[in-house]
N, C-alpha and C positions, 0 to 999 in steps of 0.2 A: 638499560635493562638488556641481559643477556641472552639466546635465542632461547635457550632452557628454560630459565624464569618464566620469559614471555610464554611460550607452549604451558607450563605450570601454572601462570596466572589464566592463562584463555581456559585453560580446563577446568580450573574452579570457578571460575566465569560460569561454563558452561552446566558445570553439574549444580551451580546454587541454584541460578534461574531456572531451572529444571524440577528441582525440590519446591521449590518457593510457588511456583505454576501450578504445578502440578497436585499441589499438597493443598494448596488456599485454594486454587483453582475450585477443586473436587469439593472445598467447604462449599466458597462462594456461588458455585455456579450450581452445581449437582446435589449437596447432602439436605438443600430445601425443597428440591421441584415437588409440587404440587405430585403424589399419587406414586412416585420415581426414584424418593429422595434415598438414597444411597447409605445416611443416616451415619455415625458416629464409627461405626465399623469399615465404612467404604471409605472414609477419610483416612480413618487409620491406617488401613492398606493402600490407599494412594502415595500416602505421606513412606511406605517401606517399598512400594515398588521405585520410588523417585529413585529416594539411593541406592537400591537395587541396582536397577539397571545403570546409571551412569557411574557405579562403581565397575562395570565392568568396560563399559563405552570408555573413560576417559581414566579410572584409578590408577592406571600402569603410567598415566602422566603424572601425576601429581601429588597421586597418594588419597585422592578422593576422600577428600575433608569437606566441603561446602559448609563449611560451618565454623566460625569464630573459636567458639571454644574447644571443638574438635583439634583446632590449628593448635590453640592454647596447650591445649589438653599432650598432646602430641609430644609437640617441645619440649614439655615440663618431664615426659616420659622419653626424652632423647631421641626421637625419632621426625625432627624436623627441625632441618637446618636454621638459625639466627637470621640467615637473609632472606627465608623464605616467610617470615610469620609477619610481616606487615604486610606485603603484596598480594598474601593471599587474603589477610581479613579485609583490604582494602575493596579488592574484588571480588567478595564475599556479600560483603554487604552494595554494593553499587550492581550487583545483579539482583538481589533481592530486592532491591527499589524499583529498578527496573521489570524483573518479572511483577513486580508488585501494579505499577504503572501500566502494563499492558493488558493485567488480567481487569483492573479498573473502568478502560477502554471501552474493552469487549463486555463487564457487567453491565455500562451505565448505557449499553446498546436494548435493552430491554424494555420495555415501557415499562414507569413506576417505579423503576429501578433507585433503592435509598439502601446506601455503602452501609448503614449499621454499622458491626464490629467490624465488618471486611475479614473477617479470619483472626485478625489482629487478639495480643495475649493481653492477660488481666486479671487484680486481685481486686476483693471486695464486691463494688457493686458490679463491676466489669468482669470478673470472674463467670463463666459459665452457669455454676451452682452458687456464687455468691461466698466463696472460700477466703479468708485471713488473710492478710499480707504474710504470716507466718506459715499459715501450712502449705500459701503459694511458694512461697520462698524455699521449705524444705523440699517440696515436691519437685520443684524444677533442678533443689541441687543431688537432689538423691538421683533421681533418672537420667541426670548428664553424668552422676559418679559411674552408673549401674552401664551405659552407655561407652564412655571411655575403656572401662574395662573388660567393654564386650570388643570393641575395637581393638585394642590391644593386645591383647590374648589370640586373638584371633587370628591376629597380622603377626605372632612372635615367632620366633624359630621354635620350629617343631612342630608348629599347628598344619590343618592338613593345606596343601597351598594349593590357591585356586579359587576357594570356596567363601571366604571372607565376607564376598557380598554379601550371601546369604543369609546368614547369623545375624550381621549388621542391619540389611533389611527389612530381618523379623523384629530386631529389637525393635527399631524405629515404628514399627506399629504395634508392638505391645506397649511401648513406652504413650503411645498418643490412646490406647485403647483405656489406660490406666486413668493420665491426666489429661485427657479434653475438659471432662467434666469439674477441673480443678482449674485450670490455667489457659484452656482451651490449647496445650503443649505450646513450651519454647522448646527448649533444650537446646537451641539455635538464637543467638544477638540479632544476627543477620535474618534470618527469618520474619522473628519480634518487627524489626526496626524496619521492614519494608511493609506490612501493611500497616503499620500503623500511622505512618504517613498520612494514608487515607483515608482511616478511619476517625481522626481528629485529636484535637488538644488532651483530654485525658485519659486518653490510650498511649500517647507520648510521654502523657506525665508517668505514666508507669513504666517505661523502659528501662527505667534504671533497675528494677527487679531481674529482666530476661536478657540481662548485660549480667552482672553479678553472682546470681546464683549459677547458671548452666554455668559462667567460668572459674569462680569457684570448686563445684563441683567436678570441673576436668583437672584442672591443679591437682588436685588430692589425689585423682585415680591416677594422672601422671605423674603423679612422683611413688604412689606406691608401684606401678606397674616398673620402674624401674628395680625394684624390689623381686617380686614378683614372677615377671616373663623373661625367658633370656631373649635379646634381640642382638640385631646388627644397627650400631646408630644409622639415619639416615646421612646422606653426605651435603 
């Protein structure tokens, strides 16, 4: 691996476990205290500040994807290199597990402390509200569609530059203010696939939803945003 790559794989290293921390963190730790609890709206803006700010800490590396389908989404819309879209879902998800593992650490330091969902996504009974494997399905693939092309657009030529994070930020917490109470939000594999690790067998059984839909859903915005935005391919 080349020193480029390597700096682009560290940095979405660094901005997943960031999202992933910080985003479940703020469920698992903060949105139940007793008298404190932070409640569906402090997640949701924990979950836009994440990519907030390490879109602007590390994005000028890498292009500030932390997210599988974002990577997907991306490429399909020409804006990420062929050699770059394994290494980064690779390191995508292996910091996701990892943030996932340490916020785990630090919960079970609690007394009484019992992992539940962990944060972790879900249809049916695991579903927040108790939602359909269909309206979880459409829900996660609309708001990665709605997502990508905020992305996109954003980052096109023409758009005002500089500012990207921000739009994207906000998405990210309108998109979780919408569907917590649906999917308790993926829009993220990588996200999905690290707590549920630790939340158990039929939180995994359901991964194949928050794999599918969010990449799905960036496919279609990325290839219409080819359409759509003018851009400079990435190189």
């Amino acid at each position: 691996m080349d020193r480029d790559t390597s700096r682009r794989v560290a940095a979405e290293f660094l901005g997943t476990f960031w999202l992933v921390f910080g985003g479940c963190g703020a469920a698992v730790l903060a949105a139940a205290f007793p008298h404190l609890g932070i409640g569906f709206l402090g997640v949701a803006l924990a979950f836009g500040f994440t990519v907030l700010t390490m879109a602007y800490a590390v994005g000028h590396i890498s292009g500030g994807h932390f997210n599988p389908a974002v990577t997907i989404g991306l490429w399909a819309a020409g804006r990420c290199a062929n050699k770059h879209v394994l290494p980064y879902i690779v390191s995508q998800v292996i910091a996701a597990i990892a943030a996932s593992a340490l916020l785990y650490v630090i919960a079970s330091g609690q007394p009484g402390f019992v992992p539940g969902g962990f944060a972790a996504n879900g249809y049916g009974e695991l579903s927040p509200g108790h939602y359909s494997v269909v309206a979880c399905f459409l829900t996660e693939l609309v708001m990665t569609f709605f997502f990508l092309v905020i992305i996109t657009g954003t980052t096109s030529k023409g758009a005002a530059v500089g500012f990207a994070g921000i739009p994207i930020g906000l998405a990210l917490t309108l998109i979780h203010l919408v569907s917590i109470p649906v999917t308790n939000t993926s829009v993220n594999p990588a996200r999905s696939t690290g707590p549920a690790l630790f939340a158990g067998g039929p939180y995994i059984a359901q991964l194949w939803l928050f794999w599918l839909a969010p990449i799905l859903g960036a496919l279609i915005a990325g290839t219409l945003a080819r359409w759509v935005f003018e851009h400079e391919p990435q190189a």
